[in-house]
C-alpha positions as CSV (number, residue, x, y, z in Angstrom):
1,X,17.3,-3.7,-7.5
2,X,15.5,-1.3,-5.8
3,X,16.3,0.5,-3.0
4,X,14.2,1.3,0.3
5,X,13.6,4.9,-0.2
6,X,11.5,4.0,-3.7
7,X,9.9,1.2,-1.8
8,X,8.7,3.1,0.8
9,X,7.4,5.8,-1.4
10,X,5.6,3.8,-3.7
11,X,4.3,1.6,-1.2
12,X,3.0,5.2,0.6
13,X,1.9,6.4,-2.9
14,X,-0.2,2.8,-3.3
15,X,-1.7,3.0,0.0
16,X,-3.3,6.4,-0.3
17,X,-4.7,5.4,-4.0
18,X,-6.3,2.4,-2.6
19,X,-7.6,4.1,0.5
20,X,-8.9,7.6,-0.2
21,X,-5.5,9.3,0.8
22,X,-5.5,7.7,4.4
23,X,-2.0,7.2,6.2
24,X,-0.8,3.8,6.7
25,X,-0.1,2.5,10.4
26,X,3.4,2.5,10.3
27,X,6.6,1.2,8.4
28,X,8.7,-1.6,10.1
29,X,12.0,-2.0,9.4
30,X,14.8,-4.1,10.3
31,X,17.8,-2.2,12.6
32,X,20.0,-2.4,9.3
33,X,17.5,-1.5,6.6
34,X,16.6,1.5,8.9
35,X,20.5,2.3,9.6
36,X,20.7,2.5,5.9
37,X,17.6,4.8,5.3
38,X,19.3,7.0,7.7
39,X,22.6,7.2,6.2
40,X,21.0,7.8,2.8
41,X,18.4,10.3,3.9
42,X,21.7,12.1,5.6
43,X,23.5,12.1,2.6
44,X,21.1,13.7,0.4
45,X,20.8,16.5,2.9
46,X,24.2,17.4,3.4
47,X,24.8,17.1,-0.3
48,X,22.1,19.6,-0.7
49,X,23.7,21.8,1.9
50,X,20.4,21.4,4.2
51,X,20.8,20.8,7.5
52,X,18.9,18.2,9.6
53,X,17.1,19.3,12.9
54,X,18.3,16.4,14.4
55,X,16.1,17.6,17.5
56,X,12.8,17.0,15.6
57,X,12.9,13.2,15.4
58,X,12.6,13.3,11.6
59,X,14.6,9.3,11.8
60,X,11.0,8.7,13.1
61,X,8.8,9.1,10.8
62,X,9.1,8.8,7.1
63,X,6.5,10.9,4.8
64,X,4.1,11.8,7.8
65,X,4.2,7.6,8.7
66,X,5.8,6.6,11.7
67,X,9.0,4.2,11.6
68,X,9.9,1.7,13.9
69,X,12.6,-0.8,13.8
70,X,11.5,-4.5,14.1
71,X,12.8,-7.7,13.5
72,X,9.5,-9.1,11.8
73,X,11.4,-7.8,8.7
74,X,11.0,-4.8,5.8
75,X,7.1,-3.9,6.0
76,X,4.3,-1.3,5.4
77,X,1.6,-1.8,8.4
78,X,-1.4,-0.8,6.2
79,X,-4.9,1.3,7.6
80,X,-6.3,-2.5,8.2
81,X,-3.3,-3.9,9.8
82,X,-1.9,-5.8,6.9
83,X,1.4,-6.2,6.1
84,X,3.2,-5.0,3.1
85,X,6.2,-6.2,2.5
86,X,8.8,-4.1,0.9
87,X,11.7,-4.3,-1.4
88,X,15.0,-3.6,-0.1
């Protein structure tokens, strides 16, 4: 099963292949999904003995693409506005 850190990069790394290296919209995710990402994205720093400028907002944006939490469900707002929908 994957987890939502490899979808969201692959779904990034698709996006800019299929559209000349242009930045999706956004990701949406869930309030649970994106509790998750945190706690993963904090672990991996801390393990790494990097600290987190919690002051820069970096739980807002993932790879240069904005997150925001949404209860539509796990998705990648594509350059056209489509929805991707992502594996969690």
């Amino acid at each position: 099963m994957e987890n939502i850190y490899d979808s969201m990069i692959s779904a990034v790394r698709e996006h800019w292949k299929a559209n000349n290296n242009a930045y999706p919209q956004r990701f949406e995710l869930t309030q649970s999904t994106f509790d998750g990402l945190l706690a993963d994205r904090r672990l991996v720093n801390e393990t790494m003995n990097y600290p987190l400028n919690l002051k820069n907002g970096y739980e807002k944006e993932f790879l240069g693409v904005p997150v925001a939490v949404s209860p539509e469900g796990n998705a990648m707002v594509a350059l056209d506005g489509t929805r991707v929908q992502l594996s969690v």
